[in-house]
C-alpha positions, 0 to 999 in steps of 0.5 A: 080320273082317279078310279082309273089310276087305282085301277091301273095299279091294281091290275098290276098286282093281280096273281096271273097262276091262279086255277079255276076252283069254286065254293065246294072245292078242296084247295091246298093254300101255299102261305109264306111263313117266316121262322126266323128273320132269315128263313122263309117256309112255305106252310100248306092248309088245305080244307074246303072253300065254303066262302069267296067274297069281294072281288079284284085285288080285294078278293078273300077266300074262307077255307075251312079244316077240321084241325087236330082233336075234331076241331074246326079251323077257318082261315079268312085269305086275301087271294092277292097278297104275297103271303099266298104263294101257291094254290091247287085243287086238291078235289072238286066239289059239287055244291048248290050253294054260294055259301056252305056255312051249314059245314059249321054244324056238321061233324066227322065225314059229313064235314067233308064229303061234298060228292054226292 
């Protein structure tokens, strides 16, 4: 009884504008940021899908950027909530693994060239 009222709810919070992208893919994530208390920005991140887990409303996605000084940063995003406002596919991918944690060790163009 009560697995189907939280499912109900659940379903009702479930993002309908989302594309279809994979583990490979490079994604231009929209997140609200709020400067003040009055306004609002969208900051973008974009980088390369290298893990989604979960699924429903409790769906994440790690993106991973090589940052400002050959730095990587990883970004673990709930793809549900309402920080995230857009999401587009920058490129596709071509991976063969469900999780491309190997990306770590890599540096320079081999972080990011997945196309072949």
């Amino acid at each position: 009884m009560n697995v189907k009222i939280v499912s109900q709810v659940e379903e009702k919070k479930l993002k309908q504008d989302i594309p279809e992208f994979q583990v490979g893919d490079t994604l231009r994530i929209g997140l609200k940021v709020s400067d003040k208390k009055d306004t609002e920005r969208t900051q973008f991140f974009e980088g390369i899908l290298i893990r989604m887990s979960g699924s429903g409303l409790r769906k994440t996605l790690t993106v991973r950027k090589i940052g400002a000084g050959g730095v990587g940063v990883e970004r673990i995003l709930p793809l549900h909530a309402p920080v995230v406002s857009s999401i587009a596919v920058v490129s596709k991918g071509r991976a063969r693994r469900a999780k491309l944690y190997y990306l770590r060790d890599r540096v320079g163009k081999a972080a990011t060239d997945l196309s072949r």
